[in-house]
N, C-alpha and C positions, 0 to 999 in steps of 0.2 A: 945652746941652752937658753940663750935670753932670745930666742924665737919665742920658746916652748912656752913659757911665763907670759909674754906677750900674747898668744893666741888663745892662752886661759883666762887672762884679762879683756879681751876683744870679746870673746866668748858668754864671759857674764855679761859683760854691757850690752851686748846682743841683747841675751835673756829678759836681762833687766831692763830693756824697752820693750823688749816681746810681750814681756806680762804687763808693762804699765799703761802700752796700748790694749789689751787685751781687757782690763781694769776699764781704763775708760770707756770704749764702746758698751760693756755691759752696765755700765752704768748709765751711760746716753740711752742704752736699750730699755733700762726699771724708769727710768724718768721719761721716757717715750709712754708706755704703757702706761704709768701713772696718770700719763695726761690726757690719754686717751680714755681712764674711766672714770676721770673727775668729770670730763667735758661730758660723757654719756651722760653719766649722774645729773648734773646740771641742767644738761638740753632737755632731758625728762622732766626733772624738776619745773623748768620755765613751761615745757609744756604743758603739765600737768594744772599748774598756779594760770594760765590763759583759759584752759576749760572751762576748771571751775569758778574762773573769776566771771564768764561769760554765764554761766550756768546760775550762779547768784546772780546775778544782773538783769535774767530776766527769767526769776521764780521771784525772789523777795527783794528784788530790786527797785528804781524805776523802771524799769522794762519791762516788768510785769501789766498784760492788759486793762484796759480800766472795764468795768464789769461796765455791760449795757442794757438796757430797759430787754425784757423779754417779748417777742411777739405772742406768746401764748398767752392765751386772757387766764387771767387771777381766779377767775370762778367757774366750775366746771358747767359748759354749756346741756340746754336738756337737750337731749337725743330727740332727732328729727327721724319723721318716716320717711323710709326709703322711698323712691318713688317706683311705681308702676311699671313692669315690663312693656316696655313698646315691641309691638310685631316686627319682624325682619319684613323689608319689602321683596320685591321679586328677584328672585337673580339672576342677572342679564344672560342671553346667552351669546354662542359667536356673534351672530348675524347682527345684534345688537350693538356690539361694540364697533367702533368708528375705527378704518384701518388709520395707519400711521402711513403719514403723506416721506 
């Protein structure tokens, strides 16, 4: 009989490591995934704050261009007359052209 007591004793303490291992891996596993969607969160964040910190920087930043004189003249120029169709000359024929050496 003091087996019998014994191996029901043996038996919870089994258990009762069974679950407290059982306990902690799940919880190594919520604090795994936590860390995994802080760091998501984050890495976005840091991305997100590099864009647009690059995007300010050069619309209303210094990095915005400095504005330059325009080539286009200030006043509108008077319209000039076309000029004059000139005639086509003659066009060559074979015999004309020089072969290629």
């Amino acid at each position: 009989m003091a087996g019998k007591g014994r191996d029901t004793r043996e038996a919870r303490e089994r258990a009762r490591v069974y679950q407290a291992r059982r306990q902690y891996h799940e919880g190594q596993s919520r604090r795994r995934r936590r860390d995994n969607v802080l760091a998501a969160v984050l890495g976005g964040a840091v991305i997100l704050a590099a864009v647009g910190g690059q995007v300010a920087y050069f619309t209303v930043g210094p990095g915005t261009p400095e504005p330059s004189p325009s080539a286009t003249p200030t006043t509108p120029a008077e319209p000039t007359e076309p000029a004059p169709p000139t005639e086509p000359g003659p066009t060559p024929t074979p015999g004309d052209i020089a072969p290629t050496p």
